[in-house]
N, C-alpha and C positions, 0 to 999 in steps of 0.2 A: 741587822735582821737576817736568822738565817733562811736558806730554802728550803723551806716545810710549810707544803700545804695541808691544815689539817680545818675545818669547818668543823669537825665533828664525823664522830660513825652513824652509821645510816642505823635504820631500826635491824635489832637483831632477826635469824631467820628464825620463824617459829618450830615448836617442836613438839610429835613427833612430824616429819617432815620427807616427801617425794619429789624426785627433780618432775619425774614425767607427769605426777597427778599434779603440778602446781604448773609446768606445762597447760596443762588441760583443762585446766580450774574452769576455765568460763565456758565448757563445750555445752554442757547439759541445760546452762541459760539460753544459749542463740544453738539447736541442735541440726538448726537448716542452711544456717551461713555458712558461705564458703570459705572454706579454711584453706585449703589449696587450690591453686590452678595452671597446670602443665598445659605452656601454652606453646602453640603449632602454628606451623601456616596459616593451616586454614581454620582449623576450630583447638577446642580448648578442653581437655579431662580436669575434670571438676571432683575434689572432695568436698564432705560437709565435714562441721565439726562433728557433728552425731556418729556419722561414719568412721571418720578418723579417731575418734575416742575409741569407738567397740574395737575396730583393727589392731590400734596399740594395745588395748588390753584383750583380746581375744590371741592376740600374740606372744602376749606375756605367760597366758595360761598354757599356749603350746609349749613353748622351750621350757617350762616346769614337767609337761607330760613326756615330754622327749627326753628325761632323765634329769635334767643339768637343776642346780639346786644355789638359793643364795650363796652370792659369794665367789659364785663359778665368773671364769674370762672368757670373754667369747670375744674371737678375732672377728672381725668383719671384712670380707674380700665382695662385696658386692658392686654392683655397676650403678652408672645413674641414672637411677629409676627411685621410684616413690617407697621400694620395697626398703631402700636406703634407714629412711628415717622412722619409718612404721619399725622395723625392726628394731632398730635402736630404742627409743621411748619403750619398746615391750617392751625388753631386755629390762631396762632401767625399774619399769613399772612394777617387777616381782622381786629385785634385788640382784641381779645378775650385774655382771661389769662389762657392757660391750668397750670394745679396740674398736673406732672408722680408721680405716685406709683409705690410702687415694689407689683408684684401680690400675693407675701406670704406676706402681711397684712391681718390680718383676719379681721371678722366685724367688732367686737367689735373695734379695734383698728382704722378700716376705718369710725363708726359710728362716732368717735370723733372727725375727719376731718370733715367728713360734718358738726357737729355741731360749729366746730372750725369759717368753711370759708362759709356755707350757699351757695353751689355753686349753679350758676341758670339752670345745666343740667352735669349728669352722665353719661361721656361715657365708654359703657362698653358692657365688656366680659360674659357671663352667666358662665363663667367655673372660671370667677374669682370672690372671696368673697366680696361681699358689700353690707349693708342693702338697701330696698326700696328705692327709692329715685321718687318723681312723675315728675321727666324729665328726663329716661333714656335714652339716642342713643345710638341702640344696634352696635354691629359689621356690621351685617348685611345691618344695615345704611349707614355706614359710606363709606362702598365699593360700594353699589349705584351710591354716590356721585358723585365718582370719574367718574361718566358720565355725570356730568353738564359741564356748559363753564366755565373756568377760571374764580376766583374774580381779583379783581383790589388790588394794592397792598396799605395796610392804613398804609401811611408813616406818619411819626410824629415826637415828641419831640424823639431822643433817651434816654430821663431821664424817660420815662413812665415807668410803669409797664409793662412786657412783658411777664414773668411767675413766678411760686410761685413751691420751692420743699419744702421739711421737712427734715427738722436733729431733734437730739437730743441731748441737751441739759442739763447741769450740773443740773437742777431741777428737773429731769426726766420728764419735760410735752415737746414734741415735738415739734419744734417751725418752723412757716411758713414763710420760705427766703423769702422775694419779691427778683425780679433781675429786673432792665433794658432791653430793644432794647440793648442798648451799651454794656450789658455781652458777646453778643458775637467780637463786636471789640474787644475788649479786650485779650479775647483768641488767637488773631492773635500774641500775644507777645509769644505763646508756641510751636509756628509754629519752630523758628530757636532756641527758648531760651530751647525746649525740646525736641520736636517732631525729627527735620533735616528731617522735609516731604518736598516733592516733588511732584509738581502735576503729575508725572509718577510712583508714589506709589499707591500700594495694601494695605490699611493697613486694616490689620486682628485682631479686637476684641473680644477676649473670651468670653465678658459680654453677657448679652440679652437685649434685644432692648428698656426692660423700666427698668434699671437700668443709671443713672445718668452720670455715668461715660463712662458707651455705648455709649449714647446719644450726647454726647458733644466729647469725644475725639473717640472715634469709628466711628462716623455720620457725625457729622455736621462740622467738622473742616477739615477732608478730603475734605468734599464737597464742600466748600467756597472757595478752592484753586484748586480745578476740579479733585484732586484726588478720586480713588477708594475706597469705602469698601466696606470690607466683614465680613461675618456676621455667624459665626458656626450656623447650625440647630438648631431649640429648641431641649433639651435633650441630647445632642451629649455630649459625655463624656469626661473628659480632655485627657482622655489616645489616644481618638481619635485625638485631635488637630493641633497634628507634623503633621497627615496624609494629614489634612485638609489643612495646611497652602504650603503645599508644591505642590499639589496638587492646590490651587489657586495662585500661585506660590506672596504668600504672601513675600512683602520686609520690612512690619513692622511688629511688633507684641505686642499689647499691651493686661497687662492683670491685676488682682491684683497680688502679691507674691505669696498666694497659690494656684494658678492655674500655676504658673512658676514649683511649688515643688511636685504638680502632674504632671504633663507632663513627670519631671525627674524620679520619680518613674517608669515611664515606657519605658526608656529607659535612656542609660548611653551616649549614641552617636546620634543625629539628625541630619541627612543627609537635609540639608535646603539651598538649593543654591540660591535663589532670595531672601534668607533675607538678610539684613543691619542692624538690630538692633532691639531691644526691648525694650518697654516703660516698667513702672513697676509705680503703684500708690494707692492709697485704706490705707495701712499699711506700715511700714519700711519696707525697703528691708534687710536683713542681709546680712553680707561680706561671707558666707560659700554658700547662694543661689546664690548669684550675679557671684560667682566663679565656680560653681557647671555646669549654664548656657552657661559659656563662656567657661569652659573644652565640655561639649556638641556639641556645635554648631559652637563656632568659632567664637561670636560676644558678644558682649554687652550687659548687659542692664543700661538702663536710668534713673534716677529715679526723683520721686516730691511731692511735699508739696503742701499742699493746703487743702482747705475747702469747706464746700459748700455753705460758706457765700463769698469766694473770688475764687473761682475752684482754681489751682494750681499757685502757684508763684515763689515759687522758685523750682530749677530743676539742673539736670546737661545734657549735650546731644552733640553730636556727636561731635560739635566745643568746648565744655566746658566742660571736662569731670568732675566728680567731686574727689577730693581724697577720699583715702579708707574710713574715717576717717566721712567725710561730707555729707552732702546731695546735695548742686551744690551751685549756687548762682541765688539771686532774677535772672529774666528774666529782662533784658534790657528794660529800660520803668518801670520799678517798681520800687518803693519809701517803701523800706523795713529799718522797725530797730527792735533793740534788746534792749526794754525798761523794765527801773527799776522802784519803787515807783517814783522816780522824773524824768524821762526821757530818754531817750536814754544813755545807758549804756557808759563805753570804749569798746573801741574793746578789744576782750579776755575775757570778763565778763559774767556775766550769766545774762539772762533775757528772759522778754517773746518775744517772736515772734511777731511782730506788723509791720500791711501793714497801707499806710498810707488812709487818711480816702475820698482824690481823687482821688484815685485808679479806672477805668475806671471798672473795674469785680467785687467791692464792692457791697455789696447789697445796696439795697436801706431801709432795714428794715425789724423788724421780724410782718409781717402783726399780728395786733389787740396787739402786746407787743410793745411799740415803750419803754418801760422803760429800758426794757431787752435785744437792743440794747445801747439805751445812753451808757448804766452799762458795756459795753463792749471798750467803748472811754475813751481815755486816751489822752486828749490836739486832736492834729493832728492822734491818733494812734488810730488802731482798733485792738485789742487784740487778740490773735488766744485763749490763754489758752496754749499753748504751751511751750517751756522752749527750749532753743537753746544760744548758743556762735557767732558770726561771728567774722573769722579772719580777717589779713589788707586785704587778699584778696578780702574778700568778701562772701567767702563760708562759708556755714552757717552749724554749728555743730547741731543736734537733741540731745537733751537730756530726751527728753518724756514729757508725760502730766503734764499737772498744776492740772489736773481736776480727774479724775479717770474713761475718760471715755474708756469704754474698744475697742475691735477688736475681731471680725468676720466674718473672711473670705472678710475682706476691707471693712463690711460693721461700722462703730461706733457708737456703743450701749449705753446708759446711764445707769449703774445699777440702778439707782433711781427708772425708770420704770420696770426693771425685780425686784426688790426688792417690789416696791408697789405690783403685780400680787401675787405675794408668800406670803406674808405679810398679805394677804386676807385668803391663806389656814387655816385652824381650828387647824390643829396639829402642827403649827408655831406660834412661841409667838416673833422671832428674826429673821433676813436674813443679809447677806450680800454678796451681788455678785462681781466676778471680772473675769477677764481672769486669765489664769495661764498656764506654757507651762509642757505640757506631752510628751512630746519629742522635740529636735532641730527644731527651727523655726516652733511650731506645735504650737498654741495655740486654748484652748477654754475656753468656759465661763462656770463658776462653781460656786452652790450655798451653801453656808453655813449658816444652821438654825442652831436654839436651837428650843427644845420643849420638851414633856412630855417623849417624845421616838423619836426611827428613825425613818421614816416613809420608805412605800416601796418607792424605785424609780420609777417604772414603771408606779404606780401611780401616782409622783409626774408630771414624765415624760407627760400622761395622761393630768393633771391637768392646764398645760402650752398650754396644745396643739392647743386649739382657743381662746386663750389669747393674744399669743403671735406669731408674724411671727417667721418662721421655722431657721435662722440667731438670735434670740434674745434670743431663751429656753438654759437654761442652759443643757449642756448636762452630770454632773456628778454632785449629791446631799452628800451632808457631813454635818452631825450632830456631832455638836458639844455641853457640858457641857455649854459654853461659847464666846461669840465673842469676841476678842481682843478690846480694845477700849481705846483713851487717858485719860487723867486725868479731863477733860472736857465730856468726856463720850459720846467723838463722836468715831462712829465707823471707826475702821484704816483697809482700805479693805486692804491695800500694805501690811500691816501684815499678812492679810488671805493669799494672794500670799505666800511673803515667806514661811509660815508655810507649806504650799502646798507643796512646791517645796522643804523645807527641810525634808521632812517626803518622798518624794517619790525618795531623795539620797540614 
């Protein structure tokens, strides 16, 4: 038997079809319920859905008055605030294609998006870094808006363009997802395959409102089903979090792993009576945190796979738990295998990870690369890079990257590009970067030069500092005589790890 899970395709998305008005779909039934809540110390900013609907589309009708027309890019450099996602969904709601950033990109690194995508207007934060740009819509704009009349909803093909994020990439150059209208049907498959939401769910996300994973399982997947979220304050600390979620008498809780592993740091027992469970997504989850959490609290957590070429697909969750051992299995409706140089493996065998290439949450391509997508098809399979088992069950074993890219803090980094940044310093002639763990389930990213000498760190530290977003600097430098490397004289970063790791036993 080979490794292809296929159940069947889910129902097609209907057509013609809007990511944000299907979004929205349930606002104008429940137009009092609260759809958001930005929660505080001491008290809590509350939207309705009634509200939140007019905003999105009273948003959409501004950036139409403001010039910009279907079809146009609009970069988003905003901060985390609620202006985040309201603008986004407008954007979406008239036809426009927002870009999220995360707000720790520096210029430099945002200068090369705009020259990447030539977007036709820059919405933005002054408190967040972006070169010039001669169409910016400040903040201040944008919340005007939201006193115009409602746009009309630009439904369409669900195969269009509907927005564009950034990863990175085995090349180190960071490459522009396009997605569909249809990415968010699609998501509906994580509703029971991971989540176990309920439109009488609170669900409470760590992240902040322009991080990716906010956005999508924090935001918008609650809200297409009429449930709740809520939203920690900016800067609130994880050790505040327990407070927070109990206190918004939060029943889910989704977050990366290292915000699960601080939370426990600050306490050994969490008194959380309206929770049910916890998501877990960004980085593996390890068996000593997952057990750590559930001595804690008293529940679960969940866990998932995915990318930000296909968001999450396979999963384990409340009806599906997954074995110790696994990561869960595709979500029902997904067409997952575990491909070899010629195909779909046996079951029990090793290979890459591949969703197939009909896949409803597939991208549509990497905008301005369409080579560097093909290069990632294999027949009917789209390649994760990944490396994975699937038993007869189904559930699907991780066995780590194909690639070398690394993990911080959920977010995945390409040494390619921390290694080009250092590679520019004068007193480096060599680099090579990677994660490595400095204590249980603690990882970070670390770089190892050659040069004439050690340089100081502080400097080096310094030297990264508007180079690189504050998730991608290496945080601990080592000079070495020499970098490890094969017989082909490519350099072997898993060596750097081990050497790391054997030198700090």
């Amino acid at each position: 038997m080979l490794s292809i899970f296929d159940h069947g395709p889910p129902p097609p998305c209907p057509a013609p079809f809007n990511l944000a008005a299907h979004v929205l779909r349930r606002a104008s039934n429940h137009p009092d319920k609260i759809a958001l809540s930005v929660l505080g110390p001491e008290r809590s900013d509350d939207l309705s859905f009634g509200n939140l609907e007019h905003a999105v589309r009273a948003s959409g009708n501004g950036l139409l008055q403001a010039g910009l027309a279907p079809g146009d890019i609009l970069l988003m450099r905003l901060g985390n605030t609620v202006d985040f996602p309201i603008a986004y969904l407008g954007a979406i709601a008239v036809g426009l294609v927002p870009v999220p950033t995360s707000s720790q990109l520096t210029e430099t690194e945002t200068a090369r998006i705009i020259a990447d995508l030539s977007p036709a207007a820059v919405l933005r934060d002054p408190a967040v870094a972006s070169p010039p740009h001669p169409n910016e819509i400040s903040v201040a704009t944008l919340r005007r808006m939201r006193d115009l009349p409602p746009c009309a909803w630009a439904m369409g093909d669900p195969d269009r363009l509907a927005y564009v994020v950034y990863t990175s990439g085995t090349s180190g150059r960071p490459r522009a997802v396009a997605h569909a209208h249809r990415a968010i049907w699609a998501r509906q498959l994580m509703v029971d395959g991971w989540y176990g939401l309920r439109p009488d769910d609170r669900l409470m996300h760590a992240g902040a409102f322009n991080w990716t994973y906010t956005l999508g399982t924090g935001l918008m997947d609650p809200w297409t089903i009429g449930a709740t979220a809520l939203i920690p304050q900016a800067g609130t600390e994880p050790a505040r979090l327990s407070a927070l979620m109990k206190r918004g008498r939060a029943t889910i809780f989704a977050a990366a792993p290292g915000v699960y592993r601080q939370i426990l740091k600050s306490s050994a027992s969490l008194a959380l009576p309206d929770l049910r469970h916890g998501l877990s997504a960004g980085e593996k989850l390890s068996p000593h945190l997952r057990r750590g959490w559930g001595r804690a609290t008293g529940t679960a957590l969940y866990e998932a796979y995915g990318m930000s070429e296909c968001s999450t697909f396979i999963s384990s969750s409340p009806t599906h738990p997954a074995r110790s051992d696994a990561l869960g299995r595709p979500q029902p409706g997904r067409r997952v295998a575990i491909v070899g140089p010629d195909g779909p493996v046996p079951v029990g065998d090793t290979g890459t990870i591949a969703v197939h290439r009909h896949d409803p949450g597939l991208m549509l391509g990497y905008l301005n690369a369409p080579d560097a997508a093909a290069a990632r098809m294999q027949g009917d399979w789209f390649l994760t890079g990944d490396t994975g088992i699937m038993a007869e069950d189904g559930q699907i074993i991780f066995l780590g990257r194909d690639d070398d890219m690394m993990n911080a803090g959920g977010y995945r980094v390409s040494p390619i590009e921390v290694e080009t940044v250092l590679c520019a310093h004068p007193g480096i002639t060599q680099v090579g970067v990677t994660d490595v763990e400095i204590k249980q389930d603690t990882r970070i990213i670390a770089a190892f030069y050659t040069g004439p000498a050690a340089l100081d760190e502080a400097a080096l530290r310094a030297y990264v500092q508007d180079k690189l977003a504050r998730y991608k600097q290496p945080r601990i430098f080592i000079h070495l005589p020499a970098l490890p490397a094969g017989t082909n004289g490519k350099l072997l970063r898993r060596a750097l790890s081990d050497q790391f790791e054997a030198q700090d036993t």
